[in-house]
C-alpha positions, 0 to 999 in steps of 0.5 A, a space after each residue: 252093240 245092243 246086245 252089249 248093252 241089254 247084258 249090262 243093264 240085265 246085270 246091273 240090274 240083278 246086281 242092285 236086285 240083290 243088293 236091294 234085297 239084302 239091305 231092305 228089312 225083311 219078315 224074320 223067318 222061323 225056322 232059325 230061331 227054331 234052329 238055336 233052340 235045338 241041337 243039330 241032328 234033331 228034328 225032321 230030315 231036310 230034303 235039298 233041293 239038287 240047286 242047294 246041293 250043288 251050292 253046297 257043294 260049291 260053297 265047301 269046295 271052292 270058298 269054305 265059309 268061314 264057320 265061327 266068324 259067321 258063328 259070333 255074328 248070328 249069320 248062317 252060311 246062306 246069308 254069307 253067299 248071299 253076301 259074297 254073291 251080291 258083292 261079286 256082281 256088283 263089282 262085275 256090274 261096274 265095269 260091264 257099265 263103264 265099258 259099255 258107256 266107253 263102247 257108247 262114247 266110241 271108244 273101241 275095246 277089245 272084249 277080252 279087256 272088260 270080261 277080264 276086268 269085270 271077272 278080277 272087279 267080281 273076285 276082287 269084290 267078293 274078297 272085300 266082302 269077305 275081309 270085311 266079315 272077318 274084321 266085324 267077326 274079330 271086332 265082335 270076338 274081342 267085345 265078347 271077351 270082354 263082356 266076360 270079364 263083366 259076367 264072371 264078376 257077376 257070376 261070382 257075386 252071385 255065388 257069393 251071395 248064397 244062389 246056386 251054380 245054375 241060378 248064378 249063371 242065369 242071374 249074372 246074364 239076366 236084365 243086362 242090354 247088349 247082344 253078347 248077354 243076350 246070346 247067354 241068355 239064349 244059350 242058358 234057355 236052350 239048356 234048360 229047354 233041353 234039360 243039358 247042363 249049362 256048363 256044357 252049352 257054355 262049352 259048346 258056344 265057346 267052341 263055336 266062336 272060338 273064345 275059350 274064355 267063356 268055356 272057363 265059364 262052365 268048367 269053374 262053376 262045374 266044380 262048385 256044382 259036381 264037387 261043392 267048391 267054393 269058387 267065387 274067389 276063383 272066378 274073380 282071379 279068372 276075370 282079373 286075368 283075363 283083364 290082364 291079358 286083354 290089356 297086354 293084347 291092347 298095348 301090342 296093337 298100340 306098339 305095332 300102330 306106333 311102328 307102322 306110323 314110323 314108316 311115313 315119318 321117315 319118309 317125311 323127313 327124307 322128302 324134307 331133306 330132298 327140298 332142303 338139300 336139292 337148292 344148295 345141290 343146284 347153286 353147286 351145279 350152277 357155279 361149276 
């Protein structure tokens, strides 16, 4: 019974260790900031240690990380498990808890029933966890399509106005809030830090965040650079465009809410049908 005891307190109390850790601000490290500003492969070889092999290993093998969602968020894979790790152990922590205030109380359990239930409250944690990363990502994803449809104004108002296709692309992203201009801003600093195109840094961002939108960006303001095109008018019909059909996404979501909602509305209307009917029903039965 103590020994029962002392493993609960010693995993409730790793599980809000954790949990304290990933909440409570801490000192921002260096070495990812430095990482965006260059490529991978550049730079000194990272010797890890066998411990982050094996998590490594255990992370690609057994739960792939999600690479874009974590990619659009800013988060890198070590914050994730972190994550998933820190959810785990409190859904497990929960119920070693509640059995050993059930074994406390003199309630008799089997031990097989809170280790089963503490591994599926772990699993089932860690996939809420998971499912909530890639609702933030696919909310994100969604303010980052439509915060291009503002910079491809801006870059073809830009253009329009006589600057060239590299100054229209740092000057449509530059003194504007929100994070989605500030990861171009970013993403243009690093090119020109690296002496890359920016069309093409575009490109890559779109890639890893999946929003294709963005790499149209690069490929429409290529041509003005490479052939001289005149593509203010082109980038203006791409931002319609796009309006167009995140509308369309927009009104789909609204039609299959309504339908869903149609559901508890039948069923209402049957639970009133019931209590309308079952009087009459019963004077029937009784007058027989």
């Amino acid at each position: 019974m103590i020994g029962a005891a002392l493993a609960t307190g010693g995993v409730a109390g790793l599980g809000l260790f954790w949990l304290l850790r990933t909440l409570l601000v801490s000192t921002p490290a260096a070495r990812p900031a430095l990482a965006r500003l260059h490529p991978a492969g550049v730079g000194p070889t990272i010797h890890l240690s066998t411990s982050r092999r094996w998590l490594r290993w255990l992370t690609r093998r057994l739960w792939r990380p999600p690479g874009r969602e974590l990619a659009i968020l800013g988060r890198t894979t070590g914050q994730y498990t972190i994550t998933i790790g820190t959810s785990a152990l409190v859904g497990a922590a929960a119920v070693a808890s509640s059995a050993a205030l059930a074994a406390a109380g003199g309630i008799s359990i089997p031990a097989v029933v809170p280790a089963g239930a503490a591994i599926g409250a772990a699993a089932l944690a860690a996939w809420g966890a998971h499912h909530d990363l890639l609702g933030k990502a696919r909310r994100a994803r969604h303010e980052f399509r439509r915060a291009v449809c503002s910079y491809l104004d801006l870059v073809a108002l830009e253009m329009a106005a006589g600057h060239g296709s590299v100054a229209a692309l740092e000057r449509g992203c530059a003194g504007i809030d929100g994070w989605v201009f500030m990861r171009l801003r970013e993403t243009l600093l690093r090119a020109q830090l690296q002496l890359h195109s920016p069309w093409d840094q575009l490109r890559q961002l779109a890639a890893e965040i999946d929003v294709p939108e963005l790499g149209d960006v690069g490929d429409i303001v290529q041509a003005a650079g490479a052939d001289g095109a005149v593509v203010h008018e082109t980038l203006l019909a791409r931002a319609a465009s796009l309006r167009d059909q995140i509308r369309a996404e927009a009104l789909a979501r609204a039609k299959s809410v309504t339908t869903k909602l149609d559901i508890p509305g039948a069923v209402l209307l049957l639970i009133i049908a019931a209590f309308a009917v079952y009087p009459l029903m019963a004077r029937l039965g009784s007058g027989q």
